[in-house]
C-alpha positions as CSV (number, residue, x, y, z in Angstrom):
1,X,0.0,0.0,0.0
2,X,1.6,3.6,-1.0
3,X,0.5,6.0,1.3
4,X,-0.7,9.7,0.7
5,X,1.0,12.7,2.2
6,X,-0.5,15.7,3.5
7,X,0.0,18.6,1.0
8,X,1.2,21.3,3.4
9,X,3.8,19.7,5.9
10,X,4.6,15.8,3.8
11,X,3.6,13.3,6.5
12,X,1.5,10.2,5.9
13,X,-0.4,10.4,9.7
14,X,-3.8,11.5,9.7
15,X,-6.8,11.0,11.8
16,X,-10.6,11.1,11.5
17,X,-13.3,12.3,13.8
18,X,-17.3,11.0,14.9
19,X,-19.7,13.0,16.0
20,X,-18.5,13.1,19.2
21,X,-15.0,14.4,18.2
22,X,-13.0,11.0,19.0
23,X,-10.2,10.6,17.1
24,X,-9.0,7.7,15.0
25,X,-5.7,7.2,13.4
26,X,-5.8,6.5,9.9
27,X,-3.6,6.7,6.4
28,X,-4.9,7.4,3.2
29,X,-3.4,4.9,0.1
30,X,-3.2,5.8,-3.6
31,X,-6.8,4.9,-4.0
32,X,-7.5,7.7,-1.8
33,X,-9.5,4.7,0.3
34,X,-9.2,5.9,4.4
35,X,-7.1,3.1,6.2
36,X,-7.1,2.5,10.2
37,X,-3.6,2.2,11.4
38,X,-4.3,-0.4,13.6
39,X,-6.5,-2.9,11.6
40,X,-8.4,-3.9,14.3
41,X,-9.9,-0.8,14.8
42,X,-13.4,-0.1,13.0
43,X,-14.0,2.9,10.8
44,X,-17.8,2.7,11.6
45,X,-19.7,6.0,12.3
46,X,-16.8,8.2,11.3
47,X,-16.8,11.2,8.8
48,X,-14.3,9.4,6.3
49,X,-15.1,12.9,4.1
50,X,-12.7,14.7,5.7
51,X,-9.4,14.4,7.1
52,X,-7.0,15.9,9.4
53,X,-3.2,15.9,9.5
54,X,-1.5,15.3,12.8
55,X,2.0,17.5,11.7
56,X,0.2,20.3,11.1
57,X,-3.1,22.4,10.7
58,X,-4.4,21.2,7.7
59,X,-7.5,19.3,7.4
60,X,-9.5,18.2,3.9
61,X,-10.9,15.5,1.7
62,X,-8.4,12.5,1.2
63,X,-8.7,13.2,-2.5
64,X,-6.4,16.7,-1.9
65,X,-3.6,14.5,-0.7
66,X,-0.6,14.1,-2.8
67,X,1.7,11.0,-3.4
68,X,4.5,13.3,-3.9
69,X,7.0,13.5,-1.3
70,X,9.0,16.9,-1.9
Protein backbone atom coordinates (compact mmCIF):
# COMPACT_ATOMS: atom_id res chain seq x y z
CA UNK A 1 0.00 0.00 0.00
CA UNK A 2 1.57 3.60 -0.98
CA UNK A 3 0.47 6.02 1.28
CA UNK A 4 -0.66 9.71 0.69
CA UNK A 5 0.98 12.73 2.20
CA UNK A 6 -0.49 15.66 3.47
CA UNK A 7 0.02 18.61 1.03
CA UNK A 8 1.17 21.33 3.37
CA UNK A 9 3.84 19.72 5.89
CA UNK A 10 4.64 15.81 3.81
CA UNK A 11 3.63 13.28 6.50
CA UNK A 12 1.49 10.18 5.85
CA UNK A 13 -0.36 10.39 9.66
CA UNK A 14 -3.81 11.52 9.72
CA UNK A 15 -6.77 11.00 11.83
CA UNK A 16 -10.59 11.07 11.54
CA UNK A 17 -13.30 12.28 13.83
CA UNK A 18 -17.26 10.99 14.89
CA UNK A 19 -19.74 13.04 16.05
CA UNK A 20 -18.49 13.09 19.21
CA UNK A 21 -15.00 14.44 18.24
CA UNK A 22 -13.04 10.98 18.99
CA UNK A 23 -10.23 10.62 17.11
CA UNK A 24 -8.96 7.71 15.03
CA UNK A 25 -5.68 7.15 13.41
CA UNK A 26 -5.83 6.47 9.89
CA UNK A 27 -3.60 6.74 6.37
CA UNK A 28 -4.90 7.42 3.19
CA UNK A 29 -3.45 4.89 0.09
CA UNK A 30 -3.21 5.84 -3.57
CA UNK A 31 -6.84 4.87 -4.02
CA UNK A 32 -7.48 7.70 -1.83
CA UNK A 33 -9.47 4.67 0.33
CA UNK A 34 -9.18 5.90 4.41
CA UNK A 35 -7.12 3.08 6.20
CA UNK A 36 -7.07 2.47 10.22
CA UNK A 37 -3.62 2.22 11.38
CA UNK A 38 -4.34 -0.38 13.61
CA UNK A 39 -6.49 -2.87 11.65
CA UNK A 40 -8.45 -3.93 14.27
CA UNK A 41 -9.94 -0.77 14.78
CA UNK A 42 -13.42 -0.09 12.96
CA UNK A 43 -14.01 2.94 10.75
CA UNK A 44 -17.76 2.74 11.60
CA UNK A 45 -19.70 6.03 12.33
CA UNK A 46 -16.79 8.20 11.33
CA UNK A 47 -16.81 11.18 8.85
CA UNK A 48 -14.28 9.40 6.31
CA UNK A 49 -15.07 12.93 4.14
CA UNK A 50 -12.70 14.72 5.73
CA UNK A 51 -9.35 14.36 7.11
CA UNK A 52 -6.97 15.86 9.38
CA UNK A 53 -3.20 15.95 9.48
CA UNK A 54 -1.47 15.28 12.76
CA UNK A 55 2.02 17.46 11.69
CA UNK A 56 0.16 20.26 11.14
CA UNK A 57 -3.12 22.42 10.67
CA UNK A 58 -4.44 21.24 7.72
CA UNK A 59 -7.49 19.31 7.37
CA UNK A 60 -9.54 18.24 3.95
CA UNK A 61 -10.94 15.55 1.68
CA UNK A 62 -8.43 12.48 1.23
CA UNK A 63 -8.69 13.24 -2.45
CA UNK A 64 -6.44 16.67 -1.87
CA UNK A 65 -3.58 14.47 -0.74
CA UNK A 66 -0.59 14.06 -2.77
CA UNK A 67 1.67 11.04 -3.36
CA UNK A 68 4.53 13.28 -3.86
CA UNK A 69 6.96 13.50 -1.27
CA UNK A 70 8.97 16.88 -1.91
Amino acid sequence: MKKLFCPQCKISSMYVKNERNERRLVYVDDNHNVIPKYPDESLEGFDLTEVYCLGCSWHGSPKRLTGKYH
